[in-house]
PDB file of the backbone (N, CA, C, O) and the ligand in Angstrom, with CONECT records:
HET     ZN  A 101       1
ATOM      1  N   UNK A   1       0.844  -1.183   0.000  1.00  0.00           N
ATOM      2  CA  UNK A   1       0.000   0.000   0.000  1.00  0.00           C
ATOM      3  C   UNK A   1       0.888   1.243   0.000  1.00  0.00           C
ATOM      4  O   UNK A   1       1.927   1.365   0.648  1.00  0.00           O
ATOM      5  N   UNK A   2       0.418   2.019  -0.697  1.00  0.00           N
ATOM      6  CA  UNK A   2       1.376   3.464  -1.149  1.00  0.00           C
ATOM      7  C   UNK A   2       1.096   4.258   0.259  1.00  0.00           C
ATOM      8  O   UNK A   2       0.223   4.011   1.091  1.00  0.00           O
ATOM      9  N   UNK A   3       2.471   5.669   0.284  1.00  0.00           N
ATOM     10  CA  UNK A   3       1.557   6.139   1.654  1.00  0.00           C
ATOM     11  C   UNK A   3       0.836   7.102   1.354  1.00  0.00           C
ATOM     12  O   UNK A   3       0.121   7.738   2.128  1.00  0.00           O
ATOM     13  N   UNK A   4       1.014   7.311  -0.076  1.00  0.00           N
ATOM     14  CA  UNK A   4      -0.391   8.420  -0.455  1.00  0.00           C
ATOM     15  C   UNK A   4      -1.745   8.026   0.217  1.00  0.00           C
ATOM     16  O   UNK A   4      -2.418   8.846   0.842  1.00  0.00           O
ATOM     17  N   UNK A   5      -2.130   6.611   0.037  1.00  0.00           N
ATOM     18  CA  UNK A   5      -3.221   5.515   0.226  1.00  0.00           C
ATOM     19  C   UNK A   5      -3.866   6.052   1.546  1.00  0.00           C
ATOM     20  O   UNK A   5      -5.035   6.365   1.772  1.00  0.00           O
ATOM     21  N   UNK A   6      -2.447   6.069   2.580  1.00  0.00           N
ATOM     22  CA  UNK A   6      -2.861   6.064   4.021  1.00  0.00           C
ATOM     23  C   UNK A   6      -3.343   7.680   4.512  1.00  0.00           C
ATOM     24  O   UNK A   6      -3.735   7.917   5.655  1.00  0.00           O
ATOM     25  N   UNK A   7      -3.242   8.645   3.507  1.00  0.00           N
ATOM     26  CA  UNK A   7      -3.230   9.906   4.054  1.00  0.00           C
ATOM     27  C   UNK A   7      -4.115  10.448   3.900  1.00  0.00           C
ATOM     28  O   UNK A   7      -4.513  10.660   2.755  1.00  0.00           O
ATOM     29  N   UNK A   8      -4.912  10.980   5.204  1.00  0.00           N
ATOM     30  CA  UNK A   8      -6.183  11.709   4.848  1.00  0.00           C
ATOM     31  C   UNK A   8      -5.687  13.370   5.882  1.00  0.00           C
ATOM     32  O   UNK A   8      -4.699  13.587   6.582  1.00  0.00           O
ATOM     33  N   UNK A   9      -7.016  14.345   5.499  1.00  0.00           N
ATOM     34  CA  UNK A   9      -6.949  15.425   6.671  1.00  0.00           C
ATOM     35  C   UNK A   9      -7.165  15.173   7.766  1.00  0.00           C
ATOM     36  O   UNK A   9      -7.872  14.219   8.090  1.00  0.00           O
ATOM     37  N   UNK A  10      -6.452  16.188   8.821  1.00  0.00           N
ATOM     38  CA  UNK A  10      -6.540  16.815  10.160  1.00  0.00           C
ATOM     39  C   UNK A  10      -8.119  16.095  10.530  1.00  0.00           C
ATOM     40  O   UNK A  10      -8.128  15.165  11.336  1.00  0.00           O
ATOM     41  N   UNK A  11      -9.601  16.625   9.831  1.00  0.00           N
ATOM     42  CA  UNK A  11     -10.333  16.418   9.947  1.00  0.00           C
ATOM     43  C   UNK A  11     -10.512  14.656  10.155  1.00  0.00           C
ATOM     44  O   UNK A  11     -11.349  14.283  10.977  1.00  0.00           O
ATOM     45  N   UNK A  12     -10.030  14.035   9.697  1.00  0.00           N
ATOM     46  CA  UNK A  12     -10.337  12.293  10.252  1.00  0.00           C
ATOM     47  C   UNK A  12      -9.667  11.900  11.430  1.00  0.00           C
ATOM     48  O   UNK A  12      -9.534  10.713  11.728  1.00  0.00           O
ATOM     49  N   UNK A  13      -9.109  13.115  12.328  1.00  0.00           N
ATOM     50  CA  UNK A  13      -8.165  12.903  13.259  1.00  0.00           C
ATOM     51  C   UNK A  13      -9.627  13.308  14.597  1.00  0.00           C
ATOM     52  O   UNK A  13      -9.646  12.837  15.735  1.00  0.00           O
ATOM     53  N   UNK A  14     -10.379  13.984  14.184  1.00  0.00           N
ATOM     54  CA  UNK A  14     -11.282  15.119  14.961  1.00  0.00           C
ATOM     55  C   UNK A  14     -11.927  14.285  15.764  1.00  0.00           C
ATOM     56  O   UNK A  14     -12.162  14.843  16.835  1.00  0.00           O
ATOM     57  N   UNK A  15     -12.453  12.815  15.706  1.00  0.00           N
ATOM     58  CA  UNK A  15     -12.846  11.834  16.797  1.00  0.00           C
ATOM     59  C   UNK A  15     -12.083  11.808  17.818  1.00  0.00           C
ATOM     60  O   UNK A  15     -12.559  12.269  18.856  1.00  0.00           O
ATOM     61  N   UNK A  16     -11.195  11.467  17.835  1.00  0.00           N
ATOM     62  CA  UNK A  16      -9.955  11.155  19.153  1.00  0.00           C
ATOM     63  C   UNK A  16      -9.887  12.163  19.262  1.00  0.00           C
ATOM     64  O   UNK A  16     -10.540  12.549  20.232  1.00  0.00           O
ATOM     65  N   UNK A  17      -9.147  13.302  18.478  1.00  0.00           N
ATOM     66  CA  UNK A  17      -9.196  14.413  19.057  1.00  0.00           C
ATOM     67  C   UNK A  17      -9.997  15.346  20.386  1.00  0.00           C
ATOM     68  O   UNK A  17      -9.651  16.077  21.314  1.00  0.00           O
ATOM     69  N   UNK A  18     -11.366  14.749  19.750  1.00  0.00           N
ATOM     70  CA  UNK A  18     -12.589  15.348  20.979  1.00  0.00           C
ATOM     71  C   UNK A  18     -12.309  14.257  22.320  1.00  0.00           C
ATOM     72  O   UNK A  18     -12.180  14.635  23.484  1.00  0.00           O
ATOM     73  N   UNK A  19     -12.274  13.441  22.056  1.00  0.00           N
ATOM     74  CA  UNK A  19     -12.050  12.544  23.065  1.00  0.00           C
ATOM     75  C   UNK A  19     -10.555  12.825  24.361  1.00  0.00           C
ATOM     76  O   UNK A  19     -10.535  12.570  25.565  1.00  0.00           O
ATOM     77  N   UNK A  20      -9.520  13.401  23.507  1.00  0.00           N
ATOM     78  CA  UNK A  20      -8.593  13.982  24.222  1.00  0.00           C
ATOM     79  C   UNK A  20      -8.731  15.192  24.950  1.00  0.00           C
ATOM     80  O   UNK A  20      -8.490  15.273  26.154  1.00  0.00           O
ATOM     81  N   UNK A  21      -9.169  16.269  24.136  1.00  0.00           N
ATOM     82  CA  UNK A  21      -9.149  17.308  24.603  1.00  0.00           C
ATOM     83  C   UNK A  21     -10.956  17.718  24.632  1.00  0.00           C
ATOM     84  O   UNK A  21     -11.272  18.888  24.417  1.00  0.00           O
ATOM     85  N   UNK A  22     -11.574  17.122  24.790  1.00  0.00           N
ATOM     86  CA  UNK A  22     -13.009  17.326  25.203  1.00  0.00           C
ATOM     87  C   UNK A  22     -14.115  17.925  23.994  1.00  0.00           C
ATOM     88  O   UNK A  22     -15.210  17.526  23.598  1.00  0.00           O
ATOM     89  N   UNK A  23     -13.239  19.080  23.637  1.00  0.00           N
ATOM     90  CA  UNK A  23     -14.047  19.961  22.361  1.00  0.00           C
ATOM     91  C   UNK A  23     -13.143  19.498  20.966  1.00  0.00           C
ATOM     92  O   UNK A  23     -12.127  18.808  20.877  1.00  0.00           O
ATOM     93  N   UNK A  24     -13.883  20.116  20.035  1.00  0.00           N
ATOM     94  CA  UNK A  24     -13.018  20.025  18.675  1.00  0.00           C
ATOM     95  C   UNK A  24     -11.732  20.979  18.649  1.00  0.00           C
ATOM     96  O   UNK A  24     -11.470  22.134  18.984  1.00  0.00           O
ATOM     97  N   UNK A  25     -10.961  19.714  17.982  1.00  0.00           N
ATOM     98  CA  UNK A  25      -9.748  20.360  17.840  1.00  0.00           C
ATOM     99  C   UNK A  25      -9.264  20.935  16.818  1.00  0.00           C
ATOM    100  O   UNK A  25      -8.376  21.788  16.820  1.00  0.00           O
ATOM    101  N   UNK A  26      -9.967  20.383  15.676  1.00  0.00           N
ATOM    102  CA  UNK A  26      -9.387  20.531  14.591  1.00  0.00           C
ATOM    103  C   UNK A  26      -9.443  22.352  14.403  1.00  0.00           C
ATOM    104  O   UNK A  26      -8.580  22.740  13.617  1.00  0.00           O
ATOM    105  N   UNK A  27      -9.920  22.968  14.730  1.00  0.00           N
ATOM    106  CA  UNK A  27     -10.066  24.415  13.941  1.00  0.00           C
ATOM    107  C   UNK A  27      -8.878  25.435  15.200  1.00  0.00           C
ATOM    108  O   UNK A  27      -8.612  26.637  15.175  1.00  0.00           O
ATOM    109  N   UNK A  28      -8.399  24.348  16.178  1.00  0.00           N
ATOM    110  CA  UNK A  28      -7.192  24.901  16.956  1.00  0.00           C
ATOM    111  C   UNK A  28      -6.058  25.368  15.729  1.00  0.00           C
ATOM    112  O   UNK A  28      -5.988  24.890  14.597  1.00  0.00           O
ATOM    113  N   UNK A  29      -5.105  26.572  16.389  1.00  0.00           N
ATOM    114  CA  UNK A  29      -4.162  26.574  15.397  1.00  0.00           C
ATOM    115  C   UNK A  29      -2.964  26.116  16.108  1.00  0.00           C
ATOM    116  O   UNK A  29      -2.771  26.427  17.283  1.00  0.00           O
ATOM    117  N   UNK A  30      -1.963  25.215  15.275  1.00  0.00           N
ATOM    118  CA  UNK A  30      -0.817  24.414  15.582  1.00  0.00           C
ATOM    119  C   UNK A  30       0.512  25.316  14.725  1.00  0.00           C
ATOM    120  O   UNK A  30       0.336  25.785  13.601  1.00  0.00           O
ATOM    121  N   UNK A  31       1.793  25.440  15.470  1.00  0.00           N
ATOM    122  CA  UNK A  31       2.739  26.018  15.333  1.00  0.00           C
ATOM    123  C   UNK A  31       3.793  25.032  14.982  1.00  0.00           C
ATOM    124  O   UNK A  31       4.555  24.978  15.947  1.00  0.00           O
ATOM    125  N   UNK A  32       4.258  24.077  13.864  1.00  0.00           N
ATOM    126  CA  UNK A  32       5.151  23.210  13.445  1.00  0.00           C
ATOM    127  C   UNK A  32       6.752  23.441  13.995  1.00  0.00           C
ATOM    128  O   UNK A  32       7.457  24.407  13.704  1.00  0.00           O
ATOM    129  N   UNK A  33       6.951  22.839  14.451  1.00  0.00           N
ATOM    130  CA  UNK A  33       8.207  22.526  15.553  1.00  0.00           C
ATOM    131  C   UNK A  33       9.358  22.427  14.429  1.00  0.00           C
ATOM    132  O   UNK A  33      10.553  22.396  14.725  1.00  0.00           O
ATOM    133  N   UNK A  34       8.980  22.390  13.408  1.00  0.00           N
ATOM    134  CA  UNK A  34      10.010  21.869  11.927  1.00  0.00           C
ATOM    135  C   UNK A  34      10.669  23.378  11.360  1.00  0.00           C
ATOM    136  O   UNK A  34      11.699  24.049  11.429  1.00  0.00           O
ATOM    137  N   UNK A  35       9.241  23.392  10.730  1.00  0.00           N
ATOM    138  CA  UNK A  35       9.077  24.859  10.068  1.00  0.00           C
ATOM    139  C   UNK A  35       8.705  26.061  10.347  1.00  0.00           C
ATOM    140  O   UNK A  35       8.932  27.122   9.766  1.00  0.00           O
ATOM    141  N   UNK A  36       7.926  25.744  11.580  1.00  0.00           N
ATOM    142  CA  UNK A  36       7.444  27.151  12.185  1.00  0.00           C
ATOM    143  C   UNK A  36       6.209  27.591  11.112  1.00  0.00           C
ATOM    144  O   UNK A  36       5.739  28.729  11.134  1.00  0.00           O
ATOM    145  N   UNK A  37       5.866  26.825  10.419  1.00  0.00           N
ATOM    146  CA  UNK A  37       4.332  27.208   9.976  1.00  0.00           C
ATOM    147  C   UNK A  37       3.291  26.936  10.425  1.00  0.00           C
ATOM    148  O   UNK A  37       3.277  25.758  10.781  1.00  0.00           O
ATOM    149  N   UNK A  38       2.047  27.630  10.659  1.00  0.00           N
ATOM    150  CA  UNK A  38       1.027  27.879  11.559  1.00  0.00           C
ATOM    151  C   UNK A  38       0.072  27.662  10.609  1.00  0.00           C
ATOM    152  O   UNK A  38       0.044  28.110   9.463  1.00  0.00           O
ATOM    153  N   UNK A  39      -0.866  26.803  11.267  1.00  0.00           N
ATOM    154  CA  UNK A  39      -2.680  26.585  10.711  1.00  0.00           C
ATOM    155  C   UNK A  39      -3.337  25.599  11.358  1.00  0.00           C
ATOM    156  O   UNK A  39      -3.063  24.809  12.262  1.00  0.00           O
ATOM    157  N   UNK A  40      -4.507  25.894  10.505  1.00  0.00           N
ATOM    158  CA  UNK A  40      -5.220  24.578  11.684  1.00  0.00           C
ATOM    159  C   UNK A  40      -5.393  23.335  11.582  1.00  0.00           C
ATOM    160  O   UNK A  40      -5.563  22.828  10.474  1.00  0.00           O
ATOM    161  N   UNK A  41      -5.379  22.449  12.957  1.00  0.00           N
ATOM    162  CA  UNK A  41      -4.790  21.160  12.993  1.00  0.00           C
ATOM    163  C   UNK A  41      -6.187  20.475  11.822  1.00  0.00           C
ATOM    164  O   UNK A  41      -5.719  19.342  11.704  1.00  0.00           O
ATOM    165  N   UNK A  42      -7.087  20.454  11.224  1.00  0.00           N
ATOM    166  CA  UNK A  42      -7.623  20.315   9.841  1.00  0.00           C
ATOM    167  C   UNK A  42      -6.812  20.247   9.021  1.00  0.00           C
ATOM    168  O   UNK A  42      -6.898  19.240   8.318  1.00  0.00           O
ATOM    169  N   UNK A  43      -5.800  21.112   8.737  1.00  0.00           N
ATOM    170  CA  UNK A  43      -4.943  20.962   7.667  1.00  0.00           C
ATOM    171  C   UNK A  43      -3.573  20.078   7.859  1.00  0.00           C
ATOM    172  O   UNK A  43      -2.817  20.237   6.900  1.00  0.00           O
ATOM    173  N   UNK A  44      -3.415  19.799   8.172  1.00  0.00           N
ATOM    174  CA  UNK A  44      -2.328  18.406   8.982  1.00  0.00           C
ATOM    175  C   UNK A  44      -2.578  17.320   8.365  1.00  0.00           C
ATOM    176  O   UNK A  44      -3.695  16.839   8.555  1.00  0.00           O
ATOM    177  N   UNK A  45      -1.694  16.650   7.508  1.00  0.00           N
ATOM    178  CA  UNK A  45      -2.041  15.262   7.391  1.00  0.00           C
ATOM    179  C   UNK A  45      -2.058  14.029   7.888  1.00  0.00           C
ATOM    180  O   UNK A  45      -0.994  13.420   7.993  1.00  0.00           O
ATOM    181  N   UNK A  46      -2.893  13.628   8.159  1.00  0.00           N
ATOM    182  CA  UNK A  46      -3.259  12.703   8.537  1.00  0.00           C
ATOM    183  C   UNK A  46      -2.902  11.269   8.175  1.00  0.00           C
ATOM    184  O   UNK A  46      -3.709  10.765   7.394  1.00  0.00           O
ATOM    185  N   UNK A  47      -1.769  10.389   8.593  1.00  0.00           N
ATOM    186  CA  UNK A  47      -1.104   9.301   8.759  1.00  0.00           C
ATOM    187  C   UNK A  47      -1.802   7.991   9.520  1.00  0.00           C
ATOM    188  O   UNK A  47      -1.400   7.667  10.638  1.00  0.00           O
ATOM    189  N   UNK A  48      -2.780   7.318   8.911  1.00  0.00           N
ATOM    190  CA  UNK A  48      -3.279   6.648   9.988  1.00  0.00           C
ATOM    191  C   UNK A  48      -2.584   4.875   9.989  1.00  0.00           C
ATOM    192  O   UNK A  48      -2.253   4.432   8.889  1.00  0.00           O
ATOM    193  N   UNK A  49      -2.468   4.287  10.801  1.00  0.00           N
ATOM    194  CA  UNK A  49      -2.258   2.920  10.778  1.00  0.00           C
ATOM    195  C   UNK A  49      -2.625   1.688  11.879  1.00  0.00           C
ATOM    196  O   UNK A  49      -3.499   2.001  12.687  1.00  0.00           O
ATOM    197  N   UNK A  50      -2.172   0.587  11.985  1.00  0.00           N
ATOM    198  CA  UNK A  50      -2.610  -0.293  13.086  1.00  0.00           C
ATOM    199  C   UNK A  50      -2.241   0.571  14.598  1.00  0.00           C
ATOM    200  O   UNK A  50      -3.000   0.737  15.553  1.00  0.00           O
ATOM    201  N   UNK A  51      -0.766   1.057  14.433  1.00  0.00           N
ATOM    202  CA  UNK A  51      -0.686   1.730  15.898  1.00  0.00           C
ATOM    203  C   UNK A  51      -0.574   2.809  15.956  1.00  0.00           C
ATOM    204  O   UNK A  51       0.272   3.230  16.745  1.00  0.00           O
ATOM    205  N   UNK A  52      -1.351   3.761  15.171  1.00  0.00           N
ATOM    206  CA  UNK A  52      -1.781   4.684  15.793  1.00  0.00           C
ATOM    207  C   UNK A  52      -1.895   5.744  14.393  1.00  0.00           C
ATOM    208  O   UNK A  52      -1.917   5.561  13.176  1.00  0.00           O
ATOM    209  N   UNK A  53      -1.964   7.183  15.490  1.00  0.00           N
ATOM    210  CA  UNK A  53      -2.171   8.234  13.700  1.00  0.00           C
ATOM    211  C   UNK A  53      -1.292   9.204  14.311  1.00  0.00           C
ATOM    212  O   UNK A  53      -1.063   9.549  15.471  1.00  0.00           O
ATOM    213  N   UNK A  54      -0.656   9.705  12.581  1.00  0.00           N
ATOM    214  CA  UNK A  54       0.165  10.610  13.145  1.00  0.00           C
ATOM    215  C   UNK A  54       0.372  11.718  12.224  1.00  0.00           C
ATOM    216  O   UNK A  54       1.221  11.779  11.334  1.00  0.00           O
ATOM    217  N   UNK A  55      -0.575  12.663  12.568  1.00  0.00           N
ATOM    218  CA  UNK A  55      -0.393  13.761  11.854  1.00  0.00           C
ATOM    219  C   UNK A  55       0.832  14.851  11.843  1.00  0.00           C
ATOM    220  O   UNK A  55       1.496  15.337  12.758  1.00  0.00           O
ATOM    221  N   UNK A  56       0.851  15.041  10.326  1.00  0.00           N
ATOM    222  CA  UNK A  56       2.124  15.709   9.955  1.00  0.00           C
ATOM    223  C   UNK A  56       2.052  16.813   9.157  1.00  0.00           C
ATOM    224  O   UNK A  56       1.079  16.911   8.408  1.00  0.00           O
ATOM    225  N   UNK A  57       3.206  17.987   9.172  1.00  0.00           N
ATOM    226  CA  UNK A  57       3.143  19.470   8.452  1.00  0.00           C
ATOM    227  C   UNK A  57       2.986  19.388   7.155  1.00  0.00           C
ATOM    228  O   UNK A  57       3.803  18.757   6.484  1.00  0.00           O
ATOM    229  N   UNK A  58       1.783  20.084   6.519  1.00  0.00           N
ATOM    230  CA  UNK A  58       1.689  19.841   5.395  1.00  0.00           C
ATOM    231  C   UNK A  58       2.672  20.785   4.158  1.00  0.00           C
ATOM    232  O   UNK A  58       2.461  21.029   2.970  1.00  0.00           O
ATOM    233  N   UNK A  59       3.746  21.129   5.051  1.00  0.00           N
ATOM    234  CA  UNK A  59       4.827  21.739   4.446  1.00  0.00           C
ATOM    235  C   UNK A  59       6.139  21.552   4.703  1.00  0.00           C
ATOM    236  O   UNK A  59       6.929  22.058   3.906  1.00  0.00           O
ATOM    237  N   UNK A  60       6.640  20.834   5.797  1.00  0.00           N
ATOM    238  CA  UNK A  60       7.610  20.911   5.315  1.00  0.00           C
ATOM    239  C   UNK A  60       7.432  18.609   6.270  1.00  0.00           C
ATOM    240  O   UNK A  60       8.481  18.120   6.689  1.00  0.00           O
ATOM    241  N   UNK A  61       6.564  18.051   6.337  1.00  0.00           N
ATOM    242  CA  UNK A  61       6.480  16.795   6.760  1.00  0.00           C
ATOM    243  C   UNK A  61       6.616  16.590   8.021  1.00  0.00           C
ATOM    244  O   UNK A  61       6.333  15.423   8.293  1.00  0.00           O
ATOM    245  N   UNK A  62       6.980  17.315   9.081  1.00  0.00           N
ATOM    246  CA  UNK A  62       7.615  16.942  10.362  1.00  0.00           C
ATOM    247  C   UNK A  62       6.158  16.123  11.205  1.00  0.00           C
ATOM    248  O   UNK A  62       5.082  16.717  11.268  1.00  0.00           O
ATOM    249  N   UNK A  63       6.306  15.028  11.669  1.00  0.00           N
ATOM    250  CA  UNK A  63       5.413  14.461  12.525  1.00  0.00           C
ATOM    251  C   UNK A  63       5.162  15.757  13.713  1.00  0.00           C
ATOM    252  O   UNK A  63       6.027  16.297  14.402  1.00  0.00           O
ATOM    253  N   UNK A  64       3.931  15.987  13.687  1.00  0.00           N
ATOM    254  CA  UNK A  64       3.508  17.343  14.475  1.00  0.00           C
ATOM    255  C   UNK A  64       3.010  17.021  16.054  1.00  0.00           C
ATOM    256  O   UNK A  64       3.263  17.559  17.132  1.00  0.00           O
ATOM    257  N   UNK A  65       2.022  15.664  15.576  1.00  0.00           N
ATOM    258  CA  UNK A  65       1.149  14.718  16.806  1.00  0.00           C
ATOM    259  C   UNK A  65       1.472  13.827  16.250  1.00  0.00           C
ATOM    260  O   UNK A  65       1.730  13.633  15.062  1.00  0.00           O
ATOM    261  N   UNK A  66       1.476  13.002  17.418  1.00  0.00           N
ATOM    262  CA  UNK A  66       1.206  11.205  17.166  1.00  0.00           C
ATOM    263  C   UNK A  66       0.271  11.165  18.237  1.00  0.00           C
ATOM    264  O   UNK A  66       0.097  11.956  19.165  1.00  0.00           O
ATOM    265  N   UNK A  67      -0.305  10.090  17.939  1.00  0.00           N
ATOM    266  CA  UNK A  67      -1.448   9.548  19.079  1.00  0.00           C
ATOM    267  C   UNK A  67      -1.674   8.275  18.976  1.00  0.00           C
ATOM    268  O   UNK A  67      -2.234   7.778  17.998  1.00  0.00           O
ATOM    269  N   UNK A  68      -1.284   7.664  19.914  1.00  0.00           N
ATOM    270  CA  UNK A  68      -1.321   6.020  20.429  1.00  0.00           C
ATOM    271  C   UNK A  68      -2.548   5.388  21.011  1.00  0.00           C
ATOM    272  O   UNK A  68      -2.940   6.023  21.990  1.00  0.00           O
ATOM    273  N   UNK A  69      -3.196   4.461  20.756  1.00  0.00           N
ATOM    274  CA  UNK A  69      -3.999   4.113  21.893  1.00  0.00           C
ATOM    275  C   UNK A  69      -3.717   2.451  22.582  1.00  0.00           C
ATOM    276  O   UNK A  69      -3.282   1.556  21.859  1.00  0.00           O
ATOM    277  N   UNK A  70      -3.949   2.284  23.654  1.00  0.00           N
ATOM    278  CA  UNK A  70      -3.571   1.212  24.192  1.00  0.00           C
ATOM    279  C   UNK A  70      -4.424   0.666  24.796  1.00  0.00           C
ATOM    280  O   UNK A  70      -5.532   0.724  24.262  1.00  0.00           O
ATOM    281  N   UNK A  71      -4.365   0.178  25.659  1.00  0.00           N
ATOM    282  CA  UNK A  71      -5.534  -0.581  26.601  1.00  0.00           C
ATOM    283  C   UNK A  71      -6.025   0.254  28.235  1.00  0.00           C
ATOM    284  O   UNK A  71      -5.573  -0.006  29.350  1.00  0.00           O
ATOM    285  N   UNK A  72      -7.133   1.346  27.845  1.00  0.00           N
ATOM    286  CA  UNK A  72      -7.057   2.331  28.661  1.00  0.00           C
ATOM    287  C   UNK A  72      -6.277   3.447  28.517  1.00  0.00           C
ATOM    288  O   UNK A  72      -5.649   3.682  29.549  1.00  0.00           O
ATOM    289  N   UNK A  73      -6.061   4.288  27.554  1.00  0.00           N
ATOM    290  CA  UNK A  73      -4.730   5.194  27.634  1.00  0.00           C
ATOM    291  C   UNK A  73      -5.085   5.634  25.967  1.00  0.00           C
ATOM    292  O   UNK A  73      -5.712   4.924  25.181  1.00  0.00           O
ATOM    293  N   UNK A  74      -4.438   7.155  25.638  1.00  0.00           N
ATOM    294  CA  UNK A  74      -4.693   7.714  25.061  1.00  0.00           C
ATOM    295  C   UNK A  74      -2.707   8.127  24.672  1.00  0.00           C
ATOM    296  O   UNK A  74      -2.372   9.311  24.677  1.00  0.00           O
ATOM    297  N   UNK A  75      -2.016   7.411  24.483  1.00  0.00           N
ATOM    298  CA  UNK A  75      -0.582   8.097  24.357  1.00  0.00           C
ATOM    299  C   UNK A  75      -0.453   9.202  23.143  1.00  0.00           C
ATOM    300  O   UNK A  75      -0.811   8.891  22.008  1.00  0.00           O
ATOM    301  N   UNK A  76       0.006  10.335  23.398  1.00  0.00           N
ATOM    302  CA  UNK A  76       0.054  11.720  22.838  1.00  0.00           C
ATOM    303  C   UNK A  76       1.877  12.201  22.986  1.00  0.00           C
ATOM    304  O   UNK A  76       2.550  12.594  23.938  1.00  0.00           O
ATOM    305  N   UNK A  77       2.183  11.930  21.549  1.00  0.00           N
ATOM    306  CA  UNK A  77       3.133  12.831  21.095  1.00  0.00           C
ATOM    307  C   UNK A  77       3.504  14.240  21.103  1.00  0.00           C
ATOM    308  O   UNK A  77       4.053  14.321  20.004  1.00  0.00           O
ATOM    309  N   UNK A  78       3.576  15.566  21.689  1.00  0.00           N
ATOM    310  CA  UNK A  78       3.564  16.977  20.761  1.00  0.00           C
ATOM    311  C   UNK A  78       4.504  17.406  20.418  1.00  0.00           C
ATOM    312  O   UNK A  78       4.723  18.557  20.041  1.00  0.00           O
ATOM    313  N   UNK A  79       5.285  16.420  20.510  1.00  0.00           N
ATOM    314  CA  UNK A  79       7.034  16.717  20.398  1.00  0.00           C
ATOM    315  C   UNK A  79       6.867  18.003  19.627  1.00  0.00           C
ATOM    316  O   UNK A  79       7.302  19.113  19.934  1.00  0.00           O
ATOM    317  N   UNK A  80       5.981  17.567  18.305  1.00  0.00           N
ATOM    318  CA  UNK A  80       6.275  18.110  16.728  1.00  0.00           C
ATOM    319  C   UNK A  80       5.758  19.584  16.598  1.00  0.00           C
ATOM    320  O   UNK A  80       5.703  20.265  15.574  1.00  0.00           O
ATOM    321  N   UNK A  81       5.333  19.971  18.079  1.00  0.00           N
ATOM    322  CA  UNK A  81       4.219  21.213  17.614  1.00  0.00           C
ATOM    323  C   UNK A  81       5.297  22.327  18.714  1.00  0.00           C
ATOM    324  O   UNK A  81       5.941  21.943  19.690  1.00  0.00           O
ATOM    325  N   UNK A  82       5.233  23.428  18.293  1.00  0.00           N
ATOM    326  CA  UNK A  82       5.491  24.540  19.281  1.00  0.00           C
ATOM    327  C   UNK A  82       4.814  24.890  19.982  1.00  0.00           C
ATOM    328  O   UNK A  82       4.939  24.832  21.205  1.00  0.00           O
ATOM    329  N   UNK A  83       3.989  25.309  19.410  1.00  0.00           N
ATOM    330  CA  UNK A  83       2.656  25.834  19.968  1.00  0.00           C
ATOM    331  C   UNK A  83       1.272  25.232  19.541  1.00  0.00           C
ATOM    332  O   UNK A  83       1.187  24.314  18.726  1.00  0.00           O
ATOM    333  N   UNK A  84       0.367  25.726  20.055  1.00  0.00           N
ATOM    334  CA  UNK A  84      -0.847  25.375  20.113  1.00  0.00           C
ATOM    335  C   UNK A  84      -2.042  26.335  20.336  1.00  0.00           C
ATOM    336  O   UNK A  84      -2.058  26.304  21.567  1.00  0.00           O
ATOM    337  N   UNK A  85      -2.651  26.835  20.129  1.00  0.00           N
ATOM    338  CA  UNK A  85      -3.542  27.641  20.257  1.00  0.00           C
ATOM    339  C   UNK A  85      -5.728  27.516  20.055  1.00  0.00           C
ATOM    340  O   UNK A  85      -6.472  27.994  19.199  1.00  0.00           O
ATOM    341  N   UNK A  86      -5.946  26.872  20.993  1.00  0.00           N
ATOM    342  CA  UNK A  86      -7.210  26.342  21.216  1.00  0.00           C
ATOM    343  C   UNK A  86      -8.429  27.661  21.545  1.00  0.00           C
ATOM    344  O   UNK A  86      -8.387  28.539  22.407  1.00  0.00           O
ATOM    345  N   UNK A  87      -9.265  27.440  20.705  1.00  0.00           N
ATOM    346  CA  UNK A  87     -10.301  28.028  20.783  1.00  0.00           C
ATOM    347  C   UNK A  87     -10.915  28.111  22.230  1.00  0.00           C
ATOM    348  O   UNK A  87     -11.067  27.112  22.933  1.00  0.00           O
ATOM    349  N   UNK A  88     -11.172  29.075  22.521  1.00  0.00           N
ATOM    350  CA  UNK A  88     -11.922  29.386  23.868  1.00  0.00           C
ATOM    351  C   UNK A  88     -13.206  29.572  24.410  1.00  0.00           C
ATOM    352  O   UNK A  88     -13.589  30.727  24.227  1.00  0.00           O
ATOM    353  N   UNK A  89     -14.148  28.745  25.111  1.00  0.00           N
ATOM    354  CA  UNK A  89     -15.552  29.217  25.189  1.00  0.00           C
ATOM    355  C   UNK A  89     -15.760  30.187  26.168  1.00  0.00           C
ATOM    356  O   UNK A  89     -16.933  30.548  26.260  1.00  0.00           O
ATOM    357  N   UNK A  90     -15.185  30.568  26.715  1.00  0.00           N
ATOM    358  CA  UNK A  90     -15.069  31.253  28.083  1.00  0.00           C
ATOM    359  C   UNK A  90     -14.813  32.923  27.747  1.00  0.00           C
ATOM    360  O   UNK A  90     -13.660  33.211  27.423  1.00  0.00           O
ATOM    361  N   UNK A  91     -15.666  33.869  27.797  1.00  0.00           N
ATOM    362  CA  UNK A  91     -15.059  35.155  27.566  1.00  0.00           C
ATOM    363  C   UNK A  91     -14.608  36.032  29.113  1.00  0.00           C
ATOM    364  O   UNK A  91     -15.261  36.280  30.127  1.00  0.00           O
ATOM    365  N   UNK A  92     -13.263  36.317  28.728  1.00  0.00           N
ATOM    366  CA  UNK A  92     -12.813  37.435  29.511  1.00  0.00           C
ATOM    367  C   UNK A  92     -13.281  38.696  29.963  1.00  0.00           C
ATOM    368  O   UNK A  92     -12.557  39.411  30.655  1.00  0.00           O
TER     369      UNK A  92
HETATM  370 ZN    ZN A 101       6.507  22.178   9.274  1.00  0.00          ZN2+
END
C-alpha cells in the first residue's frame, strides 16, 4: 500500500481528538516545531495505521502529533508542535 493511500486530513483525526481534549480540535491553530508554519490542525495530514495516527506538516512533513492508543490510555506525542492555540468558550 502506497503512503499516499494512508493519508487523509486533520479532519479524520477530529474523533480522538474530541475525546482527548473534550471539544473540537481541529479548527485549533498548531505552530510546526520543523518549520514554524502555523494553521489549523484540519490541515495536517493525517497518517493513519494499526498503531496509531500521526499527523504531519503539510509543508515541510515533520510528525507534528502522534497519538497512540492502548488498553485504557490515550498516548500523545507533541514533540512536533510549538505551539498550540485552542479556541476558547469562556469570555474574559
Ligand atoms: Zn513544518
Amino acid at each position: 500500500m502506497q503512503t499516499e493511500e494512508l493519508r487523509l486530513d486533520g479532519n479524520a483525526a477530529g474523533g480522538v481528538l474530541r475525546e482527548l481534549f473534550v471539544q473540537d480540535m481541529t479548527a485549533a491553530l498548531g505552530t510546526c516545531a520543523g518549520c514554524g508554519a502555523t494553521g489549523p490542525v484540519a490541515t495536517l495530514l493525517e497518517y493513519g495505521h494499526g498503531m496509531g495516527i500521526v499527523l504531519r506538516c503539510p509543508t515541510c512533513d515533520t510528525p507534528v502529533l502522534r497519538i497512540v492508543r492502548t488498553t485504557g490510555l490515550l498516548r500523545v506525542d507533541l514533540s512536533g508542535i510549538r505551539f498550540l492555540s485552542i479556541p476558547s468558550t469562556i469570555d474574559e
